[in-house]
N, C-alpha and C positions, 0 to 999 in steps of 0.2 A: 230557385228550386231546380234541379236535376234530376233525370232517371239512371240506371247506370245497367249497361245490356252488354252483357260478354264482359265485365271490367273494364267498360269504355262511358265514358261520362256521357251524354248526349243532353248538352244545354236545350231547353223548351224555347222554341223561336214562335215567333208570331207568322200565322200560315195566311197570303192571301186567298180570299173567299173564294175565287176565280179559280184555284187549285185542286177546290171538292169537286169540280167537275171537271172530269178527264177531256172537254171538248175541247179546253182553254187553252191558246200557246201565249207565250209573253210577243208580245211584237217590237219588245227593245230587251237588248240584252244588258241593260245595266253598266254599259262598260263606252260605248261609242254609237254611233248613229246608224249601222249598217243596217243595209233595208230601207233604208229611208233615203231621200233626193231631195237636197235643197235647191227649190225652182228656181228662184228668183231673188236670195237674199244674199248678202255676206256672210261669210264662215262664219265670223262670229255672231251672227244673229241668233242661230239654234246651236245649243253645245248643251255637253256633259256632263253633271255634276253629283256627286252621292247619290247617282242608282237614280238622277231626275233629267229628263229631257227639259232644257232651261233657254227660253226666246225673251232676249231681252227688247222686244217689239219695236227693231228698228234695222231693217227698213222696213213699211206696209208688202207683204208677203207671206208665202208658206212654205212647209217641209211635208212634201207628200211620200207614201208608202210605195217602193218601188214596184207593188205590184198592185194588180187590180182587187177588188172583191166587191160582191154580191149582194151577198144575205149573210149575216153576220152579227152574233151579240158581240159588242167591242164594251168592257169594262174600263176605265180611268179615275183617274183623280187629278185634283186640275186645284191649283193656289195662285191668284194673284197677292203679290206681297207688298200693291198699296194698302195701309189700310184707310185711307180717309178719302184719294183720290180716284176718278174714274180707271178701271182695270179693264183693257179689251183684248178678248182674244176669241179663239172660235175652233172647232171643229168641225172639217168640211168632210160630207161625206157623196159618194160617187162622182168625184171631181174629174176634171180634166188635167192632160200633163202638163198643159201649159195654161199661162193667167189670159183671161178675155180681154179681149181688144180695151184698149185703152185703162187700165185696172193693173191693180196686183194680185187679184184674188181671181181663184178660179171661178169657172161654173157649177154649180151643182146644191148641194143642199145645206146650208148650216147649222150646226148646235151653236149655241151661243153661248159664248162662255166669257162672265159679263160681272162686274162687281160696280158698285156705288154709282148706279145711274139708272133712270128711270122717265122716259119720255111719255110726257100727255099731249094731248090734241087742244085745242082749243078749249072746249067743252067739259074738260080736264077727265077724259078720258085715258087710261093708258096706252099705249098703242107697240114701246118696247119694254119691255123687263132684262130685270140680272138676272133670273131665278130660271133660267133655261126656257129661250125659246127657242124653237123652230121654224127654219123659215128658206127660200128660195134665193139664191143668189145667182146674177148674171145670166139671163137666159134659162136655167134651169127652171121646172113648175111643179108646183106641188098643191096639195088642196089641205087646209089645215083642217084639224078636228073640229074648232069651236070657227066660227063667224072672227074675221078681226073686225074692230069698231071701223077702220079706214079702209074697207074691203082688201087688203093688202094679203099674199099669200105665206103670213106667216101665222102661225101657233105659239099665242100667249099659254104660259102655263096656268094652270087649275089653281095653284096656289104657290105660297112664297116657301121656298124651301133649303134656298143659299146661303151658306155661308158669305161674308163678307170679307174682307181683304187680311191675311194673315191666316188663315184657315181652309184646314183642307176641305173640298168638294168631292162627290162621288159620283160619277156618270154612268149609268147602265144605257145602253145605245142598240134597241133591236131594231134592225131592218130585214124586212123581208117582202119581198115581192113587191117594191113600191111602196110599202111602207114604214115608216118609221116611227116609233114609240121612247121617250126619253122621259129614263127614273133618276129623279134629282134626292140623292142621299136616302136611300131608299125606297120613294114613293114616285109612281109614276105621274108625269104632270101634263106632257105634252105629246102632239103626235101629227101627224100628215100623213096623208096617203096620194096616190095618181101622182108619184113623183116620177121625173123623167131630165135626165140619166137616174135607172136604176140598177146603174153598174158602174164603177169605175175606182180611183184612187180615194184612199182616205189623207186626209192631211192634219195638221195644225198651223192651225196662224199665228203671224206677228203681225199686230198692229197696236203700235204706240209704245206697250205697257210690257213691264216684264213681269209672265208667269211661267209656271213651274207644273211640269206633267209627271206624275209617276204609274208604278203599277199599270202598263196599260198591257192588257189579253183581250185575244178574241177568239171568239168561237164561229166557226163556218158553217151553213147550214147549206141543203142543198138545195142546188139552182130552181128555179123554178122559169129559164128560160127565154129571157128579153130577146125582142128584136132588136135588129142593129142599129136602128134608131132611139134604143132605150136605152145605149149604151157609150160612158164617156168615150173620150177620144183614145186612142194607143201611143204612148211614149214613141216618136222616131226619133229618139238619139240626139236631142238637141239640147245644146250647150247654152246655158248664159255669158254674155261676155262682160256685163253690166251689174256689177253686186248691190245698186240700190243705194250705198252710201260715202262712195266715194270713186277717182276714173282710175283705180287702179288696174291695171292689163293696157292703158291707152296712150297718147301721146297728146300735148296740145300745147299751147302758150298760157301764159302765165293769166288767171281769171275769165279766159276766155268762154269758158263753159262752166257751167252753178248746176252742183246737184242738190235734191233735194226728194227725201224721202219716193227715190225711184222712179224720180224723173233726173231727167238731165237738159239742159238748156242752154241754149248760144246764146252770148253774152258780150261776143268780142268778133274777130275775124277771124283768127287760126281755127285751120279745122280738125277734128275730133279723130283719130287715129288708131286702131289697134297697135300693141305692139308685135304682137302675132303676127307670122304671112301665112295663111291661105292660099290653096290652089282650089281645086273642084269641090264645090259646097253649097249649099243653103241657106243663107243669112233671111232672118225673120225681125222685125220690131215693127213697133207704134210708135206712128208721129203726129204730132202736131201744128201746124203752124197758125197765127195768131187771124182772128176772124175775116178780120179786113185787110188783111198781109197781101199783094199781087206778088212778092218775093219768089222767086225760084229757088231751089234748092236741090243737091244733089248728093250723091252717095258714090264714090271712087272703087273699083275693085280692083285690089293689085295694084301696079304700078303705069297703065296705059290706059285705063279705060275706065270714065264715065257718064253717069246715067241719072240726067234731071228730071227733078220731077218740077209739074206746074200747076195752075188749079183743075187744067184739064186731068190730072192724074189720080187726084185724088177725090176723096166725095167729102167736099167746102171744107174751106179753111176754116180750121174753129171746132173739128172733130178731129177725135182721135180715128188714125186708117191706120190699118195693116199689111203691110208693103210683107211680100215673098220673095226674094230674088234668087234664082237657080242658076249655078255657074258649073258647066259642064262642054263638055270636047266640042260640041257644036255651038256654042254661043251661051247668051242669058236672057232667061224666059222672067217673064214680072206679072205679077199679079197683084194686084190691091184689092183688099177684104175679099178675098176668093175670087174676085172675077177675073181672069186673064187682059193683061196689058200689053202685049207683043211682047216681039222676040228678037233680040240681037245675034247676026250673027258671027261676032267680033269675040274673040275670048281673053277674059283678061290673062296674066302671067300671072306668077305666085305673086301676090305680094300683102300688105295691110289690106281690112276696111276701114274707110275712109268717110266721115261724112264734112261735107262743107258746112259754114258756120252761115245760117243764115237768121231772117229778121227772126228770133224770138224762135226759132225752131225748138220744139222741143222733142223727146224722144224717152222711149221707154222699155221693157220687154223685147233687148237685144238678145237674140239668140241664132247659134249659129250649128249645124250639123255639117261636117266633112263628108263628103262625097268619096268611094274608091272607084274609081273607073275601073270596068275590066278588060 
């Protein structure tokens, strides 16, 4: 059926609901990813497809909103296209820019966004659902609505309301002032409040499973003023070097280093290389080495200069650390998990990064920001 206004046919399209209210903008234009920053995945992890943002959940990671927000109704639809097997993905809201130490995923709060799987306790109590929960991730806190049975700070929803694998889902997402309230296909189910960051990036996940995001609009609401400690971290301009599933950008001998779902691992002697040079920069990651390892291991800057680390440098073997290293006109300053580890003051030349292969070393969340000197 058609209308016909001025002698011009005007075909009847179907209008999303998101449109009746003037508050809504689309946060994808249908066509490519702009606005959005993929943190820690391979290009092809999140892509394109007929008017759908599509994470085929590999590697474990996200695609965050290149910008911040607050208070916000965020409208979506969300399809995992197993239908028989477990389907995992997530929507993280006031995340950070970068994934927390030792992890792919940020900090901050997640919607769950969950097909064919359902976790009990002993007692055979539920403790996770598909059907939209909510819950705290990585340092992040929130306080759910209802008690969970394992005092854990997430929010089981009220009732089952998911669709299941092949079929589209509906998320209505308000957050405001710390709290957040999630309508699963029309009905509201689940909610938190005293969350903290109650500001930051929104993202999507990949983990494992490929789904499919469409129609997603938000609406902005006005601040209602966080401290700066209620607020995620600020984007500085950092780079991954490391895309999670394979050492493309790197140099090495043939098996010497195994990746695997955004890790990467020594496995041999040659050491792990950019192919890029670098001059003045910021190189960031997480490392590991094996519990009972005494191994030393080290990181090359450029072509003249490197810098071991030992168990004095890091806090025990067998945790993930987050090594900083700052290369600038007067030397390079080191820090692990924020604390300051001295300061060289030897400067490398342009050249690679560089890490040496050591016992079982493993490494994750490389990221590098350029420096301009003035």
């Amino acid at each position: 059926m058609s209308r016909y206004i001025l002698g011009v046919s005007l075909a009847l399209v179907a209008v999303p609901a998101f449109a009746a209210d003037a508050g809504f903008v689309p946060m994808f234009n249908g066509k490519d990813l702009s606005g959005w920053v993929n943190v820690n995945c391979a290009p092809s992890t999140f892509f394109v497809k007929g008017e759908e943002v599509i994470t085929t959940g590999r590697p474990t990671g996200y695609l965050r909103t290149a910008k911040q927000y607050e208070n916000f109704v965020l409208e979506v639809d969300w399809m995992h296209v197993n239908k028989k097997e477990v389907g995992n993905s997530g929507i993280f809201v006031w995340g950070d820019p970068l994934p927390a130490v030792g992890t792919g995923y940020t900090r901050g709060i997640e919607v769950q966004v969950l097909v064919n799987l359902t976790y009990k306790d002993k007692e055979g109590r539920v403790t996770a659902s598909s059907h939209g929960d909510l819950f705290s991730i990585w340092g992040a806190h929130c306080t759910p609505d209802r008690p969970h049975p394992s005092g854990w700070e997430r929010c089981l929803p009220s009732e089952n309301r998911a669709k299941g694998g092949g079929e589209w889902n509906h998320y209505k997402v308000t957050a405001n002032d710390g709290v957040i309230k999630l309508e699963v296909n029309g009905k509201e189910v689940s909610g938190v409040s005293k969350c903290n960051p109650r500001k930051g990036y929104l993202a999507l996940e990949s983990e494992g499973a490929e789904c499919h995001f469409k129609n997603l609009s938000i609406k902005e609401l006005p601040s209602t003023n966080p401290k700066p400690e209620e607020c995620a971290k600020v984007d500085e301009g950092y780079v991954s070097l490391f895309d999670g599933l394979d050492l493309t950008g790197w140099r090495t001998g043939k098996d010497a280093w195994k990746v695997n779902d955004g890790v990467v691992k020594a496995a041999g002697k040659a050491e792990l290389a950019t192919e890029k040079k670098f001059g003045p920069c910021e190189l960031l990651f997480d490392c590991r080495m094996p519990a009972k390892s005494k191994a030393e291991w080290s990181v090359r800057l450029g072509t003249n200069r490197t810098y071991s680390f030992a168990n004095a440098d890091v806090d025990g073997r067998g945790n993930w650390n987050r090594v900083v290293m700052t290369v600038g006109k007067d030397g390079v300053s080191q820090s692990v998990n924020g604390r300051p580890k001295g300061k060289s003051g030897e400067v490398p030349d342009t050249g690679p990064v560089a890490f040496a292969a050591a016992e079982r070393l493993e490494l994750r969340s490389i990221f590098l920001r350029e420096i301009k000197e003035k």
